[in-house]
N, C-alpha and C positions, 0 to 999 in steps of 0.2 A: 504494500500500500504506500503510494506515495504523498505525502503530507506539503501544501504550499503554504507558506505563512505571511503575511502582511500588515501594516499599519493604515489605519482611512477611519481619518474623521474621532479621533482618539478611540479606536476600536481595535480590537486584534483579531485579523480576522482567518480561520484555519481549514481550508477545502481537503478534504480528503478525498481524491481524486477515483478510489475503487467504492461508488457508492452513492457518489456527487454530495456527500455529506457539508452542512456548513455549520460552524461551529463561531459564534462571536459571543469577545470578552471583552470588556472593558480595561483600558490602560490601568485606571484606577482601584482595578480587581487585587492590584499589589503585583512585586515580585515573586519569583516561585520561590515557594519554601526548599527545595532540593535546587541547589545553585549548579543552574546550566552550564558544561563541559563545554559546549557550542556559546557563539553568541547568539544569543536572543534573536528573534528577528521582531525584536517592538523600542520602541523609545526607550532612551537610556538618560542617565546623569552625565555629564561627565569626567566623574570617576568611575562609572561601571564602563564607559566606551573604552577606557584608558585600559579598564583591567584587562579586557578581550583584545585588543587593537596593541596595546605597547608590548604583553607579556607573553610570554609560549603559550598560558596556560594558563586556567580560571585561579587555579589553588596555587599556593607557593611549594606544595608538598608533590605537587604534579609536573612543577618547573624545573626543567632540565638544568637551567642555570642558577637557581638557588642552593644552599646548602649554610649550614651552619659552619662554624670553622671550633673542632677541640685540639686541645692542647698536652703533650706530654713534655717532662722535663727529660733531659739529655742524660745520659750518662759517659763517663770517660773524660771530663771536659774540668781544670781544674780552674778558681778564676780569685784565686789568692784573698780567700775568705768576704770575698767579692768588698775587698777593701779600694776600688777603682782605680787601680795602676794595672788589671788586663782586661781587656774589651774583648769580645769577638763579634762580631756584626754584620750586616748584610751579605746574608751567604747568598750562595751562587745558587743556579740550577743545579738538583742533584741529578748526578748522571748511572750508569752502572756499566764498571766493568771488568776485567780481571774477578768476576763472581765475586763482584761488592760494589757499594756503593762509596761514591765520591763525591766532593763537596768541596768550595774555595769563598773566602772571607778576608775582612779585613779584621787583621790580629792586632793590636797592641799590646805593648809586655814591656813597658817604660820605666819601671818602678816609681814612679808618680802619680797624680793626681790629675785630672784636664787641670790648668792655671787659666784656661780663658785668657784670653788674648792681654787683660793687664800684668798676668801671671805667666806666662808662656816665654820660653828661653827657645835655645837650640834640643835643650832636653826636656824641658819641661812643656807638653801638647798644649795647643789652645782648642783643640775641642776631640771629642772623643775619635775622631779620624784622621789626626794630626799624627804625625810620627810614626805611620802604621806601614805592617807589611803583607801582602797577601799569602795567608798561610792555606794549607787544607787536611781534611782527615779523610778518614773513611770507615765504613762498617759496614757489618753483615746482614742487620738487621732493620737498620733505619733509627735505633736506638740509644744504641750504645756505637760509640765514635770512639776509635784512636786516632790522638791528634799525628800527622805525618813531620810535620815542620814548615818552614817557608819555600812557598813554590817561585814568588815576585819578592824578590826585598826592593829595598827604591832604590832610585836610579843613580848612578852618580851626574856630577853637576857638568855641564850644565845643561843635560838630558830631563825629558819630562819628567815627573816624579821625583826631585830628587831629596823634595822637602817631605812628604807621600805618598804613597797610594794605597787606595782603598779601593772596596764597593766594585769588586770584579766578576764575571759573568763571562761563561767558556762557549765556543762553540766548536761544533768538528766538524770537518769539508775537506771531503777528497783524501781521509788519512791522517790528515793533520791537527793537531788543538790550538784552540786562539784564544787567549784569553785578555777581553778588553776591561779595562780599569777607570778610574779616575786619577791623574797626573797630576797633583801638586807641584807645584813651585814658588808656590808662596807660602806662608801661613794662612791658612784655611779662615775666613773671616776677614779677610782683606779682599779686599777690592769683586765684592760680592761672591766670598769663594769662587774665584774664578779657576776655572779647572777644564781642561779638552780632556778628551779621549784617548788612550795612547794604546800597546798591543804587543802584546808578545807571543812565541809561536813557539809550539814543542811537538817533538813526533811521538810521544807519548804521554797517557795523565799523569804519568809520576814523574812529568819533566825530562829534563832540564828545560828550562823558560827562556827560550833567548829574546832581548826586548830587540824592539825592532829600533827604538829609540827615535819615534816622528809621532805627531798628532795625528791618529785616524779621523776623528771627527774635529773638527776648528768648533773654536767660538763663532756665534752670528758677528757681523757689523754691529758698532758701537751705536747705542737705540733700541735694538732687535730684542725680544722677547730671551734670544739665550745668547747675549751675546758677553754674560758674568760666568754661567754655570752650565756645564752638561754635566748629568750625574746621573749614576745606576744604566750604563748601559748593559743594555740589553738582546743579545743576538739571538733569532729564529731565521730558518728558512722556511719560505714561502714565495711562491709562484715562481721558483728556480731561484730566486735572488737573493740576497742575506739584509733582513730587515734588522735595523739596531734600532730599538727604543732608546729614550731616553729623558731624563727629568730636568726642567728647570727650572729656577726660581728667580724669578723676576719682581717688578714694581717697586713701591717703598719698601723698605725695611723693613718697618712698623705695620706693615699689610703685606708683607708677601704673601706672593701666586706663586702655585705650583700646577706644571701644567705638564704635558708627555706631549713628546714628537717622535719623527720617525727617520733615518737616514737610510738610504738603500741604495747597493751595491752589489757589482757582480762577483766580483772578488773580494777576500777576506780584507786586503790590506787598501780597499779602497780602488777608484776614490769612491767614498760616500756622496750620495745626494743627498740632500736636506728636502724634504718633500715642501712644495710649497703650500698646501693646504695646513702647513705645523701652527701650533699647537692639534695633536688628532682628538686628545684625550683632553676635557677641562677639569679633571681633577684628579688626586691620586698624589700619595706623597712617593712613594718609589713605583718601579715600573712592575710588572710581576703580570704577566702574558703568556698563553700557550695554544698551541694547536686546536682547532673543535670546531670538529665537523666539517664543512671545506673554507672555512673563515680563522678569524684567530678573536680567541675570550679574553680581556683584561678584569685584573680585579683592580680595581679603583678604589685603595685601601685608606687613604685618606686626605682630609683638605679637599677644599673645591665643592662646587651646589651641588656635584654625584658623586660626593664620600659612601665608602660604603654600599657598591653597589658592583653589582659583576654587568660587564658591557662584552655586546658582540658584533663584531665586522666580517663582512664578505670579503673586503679589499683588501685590510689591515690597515687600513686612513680611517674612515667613514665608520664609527663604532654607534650603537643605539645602546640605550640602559632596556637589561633582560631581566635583572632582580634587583633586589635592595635587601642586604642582609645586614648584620652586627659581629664585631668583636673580629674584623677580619685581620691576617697574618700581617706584620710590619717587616717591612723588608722580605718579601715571603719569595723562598728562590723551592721551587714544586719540583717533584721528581717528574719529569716530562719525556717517557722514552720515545714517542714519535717528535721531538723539537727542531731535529736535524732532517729530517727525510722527506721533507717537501711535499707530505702528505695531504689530502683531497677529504681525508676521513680524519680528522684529530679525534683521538679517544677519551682526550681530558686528566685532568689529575684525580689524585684524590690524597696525596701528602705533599711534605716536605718541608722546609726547614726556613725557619725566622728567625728576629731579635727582639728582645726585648731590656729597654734602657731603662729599666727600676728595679732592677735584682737586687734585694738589700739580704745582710746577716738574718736568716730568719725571719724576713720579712720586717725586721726591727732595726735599729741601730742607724749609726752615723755613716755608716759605708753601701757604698751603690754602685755595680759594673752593670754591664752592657752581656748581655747572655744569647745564646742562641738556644731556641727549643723546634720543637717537633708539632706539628701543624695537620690536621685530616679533616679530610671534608668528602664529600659527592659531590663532582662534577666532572662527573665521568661517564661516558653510553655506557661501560662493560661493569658497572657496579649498581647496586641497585638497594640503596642501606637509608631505609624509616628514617633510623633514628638520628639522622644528618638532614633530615626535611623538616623537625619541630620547627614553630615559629613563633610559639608563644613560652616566653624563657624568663625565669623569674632568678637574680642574683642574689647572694647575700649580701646584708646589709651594709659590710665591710667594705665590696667592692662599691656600693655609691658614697660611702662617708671618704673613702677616697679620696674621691671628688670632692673634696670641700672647698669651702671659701676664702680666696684669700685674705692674707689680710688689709688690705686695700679696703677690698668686698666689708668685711666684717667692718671698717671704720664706717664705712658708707652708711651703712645699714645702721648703726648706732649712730649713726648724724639724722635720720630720715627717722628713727623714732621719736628722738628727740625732738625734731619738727612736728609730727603728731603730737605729741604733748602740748607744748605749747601753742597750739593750734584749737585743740580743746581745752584748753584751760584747766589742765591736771597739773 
């Protein structure tokens, strides 16, 4: 039986075509209590157009692009009683091979403190990615990690990096491993962290790292959106050609923007294009992109008016918001084994490994490093796991007193009752 449906005259009206049956309802009859898989065919809100029309799927629990993100702590990883002289921070994509997994980061291991840029020496960091080297580990499980050692230390002078580098992301092509960095030569907080791209190459993951010693990606023109900071690139292939993400932070100081763009190349060593449609992505504090489906999915992890939300592209320019989730991975580098193979079918993640910059003693105390943990989710075709589609999540009260007020907030706030007082004449 074929059923036609329509709107006339605020009526709904439903022909069933084996029978000549007609059936008319009133708009006003309400929505259906069992919330329609399909779009309706009757007038909508504009947020019920939005739900059908923007998302895969009526439910969030139905939406391929949704998921929760949980959290496990590392092991193997030591970080000197997280008294903040070792960082380990924005790891890479994990890859696998020699039957384990492998992983690259920016290490610091200074025996200091960050001194922030009034405190900062030749020894002493002016921010947590000051004086760093690119280290890596590996493990069996996804769990537990042995640290390997330094794969990048910086550069000597007056080669890129020679003040740092950080925040490195590998890819492999034709054989080879690349792994592109962020190049310090300044102290970091100068002159808008200003930092290019730089790149080194090894014929295998356990090195040796030879830098190639040149900027793969330049700064924009003086003006341009990035023409202070490129940061957290990014390598995938897609449509034969190697697409680099990347972060920048632009505008005042006091408002910075963070925004993602795209450079694209047919060879590893360049030259990169800068796509001219950049900024692709309007929000997102680091990049963190993978394969899926014959497009590529970003998570837009934070900053920006689509914080917080998983986006997807046909092109990998041209991205739409596919969900809106909470509590998602910082710096989050996802084990992605189709990232290299210029695949038409991306399978998706569903781990892989971040930071986190509040690791204190016990959650207590005067000392605080920069930690990397373990990250899982569903956004994957080949998994199919409930309990990563909940969407109604209630925290302890711990994690929003958190959040508290500063003290700025709290002055304010005791000036503003005090104006209520006196106001009512208490």
């Amino acid at each position: 039986m074929k059923i036609i449906g329509y709107v006339l005259s605020g009526f709904a009206i439903v022909i069933s075509m084996s029978g000549c049956q007609t059936t008319t309802a009133k708009l006003d009859d309400g929505f259906p209590w069992i919330l329609p898989s399909e779009k309706p065919d009757r007038q909508l809100s504009a947020a019920l157009e939005r739900n059908y029309d923007r998302y895969p799927a009526a439910r969030p629990e139905d939406n391929e692009f949704f998921s929760l993100f949980k959290y496990t702590e590392l092991k193997g990883l030591d970080y000197n009683n997280f008294d903040g002289t070792i960082t380990r921070r924005d790891p890479s994509k994990v890859i696998f091979k020699n039957g384990k997994y492998y992983v690259w980061y920016t290490h610091r291991d200074t025996g200091h403190k960050v001194g922030f840029v009034k405190g900062a020496t030749e020894e002493v960091p002016t921010r947590d990615w000051d004086l760093s080297e690119i280290w890596y580990a590996t493990s069996e499980d996804g769990f537990t990690w042995a640290e390997q050692g330094v794969a990048i230390p910086m550069a000597e002078k007056p080669n890129p990096g020679w003040r740092s580098v950080s925040t490195a992301d590998v890819l492999e092509w034709e054989g080879k491993y690349y792994m592109y960095y962020q190049a310090f030569s300044i102290w970091p907080e100068e002159a808008g962290d200003y930092c290019p791209v730089a790149v080194s190459v090894a014929d295998s993951v356990d090195g040796p790292w030879t830098p190639v010693n040149q900027v793969v990606i330049p700064n924009g023109p003086e003006g341009t959106w990035d023409s202070k900071s490129i940061h957290d690139p990014y390598p995938l292939v897609h449509d034969g050609k190697i697409y680099i993400y990347y972060k920048s932070d632009f505008d005042e100081k006091t408002h910075r923007v963070r925004m993602q763009g795209v450079a694209i190349a047919d060879n590893p060593l360049g030259p990169f294009e800068k796509h001219p449609l950049n900024p692709v992505l309007n929000s997102g504090h680091e990049t963190t992109l993978f394969p899926y489906k014959e497009g590529i999915a970003a998570l837009c992890i934070r900053d920006g008016n689509e914080h917080f939300t998983v986006q997807w592209s046909l092109d990998g320019v041209n991205f739409e918001v596919k969900a809106i989730t909470s509590m998602m991975p910082a710096a989050g580098g996802p084990y992605i084994p189709d990232a290299f193979t210029d695949t038409k079918d991306g399978r998706g993640i569903t781990w892989g490994l971040c930071h986190n910059i509040r690791a204190t003693r016990g959650n207590k105390g005067d000392g605080r490093a920069t930690v990397l943990m373990r990250f899982d989710c569903d956004l994957s075709q080949d998994v199919q796991d409930p309990g990563m589609k909940k969407h109604s999540n209630y925290f302890r009260p711990e994690i929003y007193y958190s959040m508290g007020l500063s003290k700025v907030q709290k002055e304010r706030i005791e000036k503003e009752n005090a104006k209520v007082k006196q106001a009512s004449g208490e």
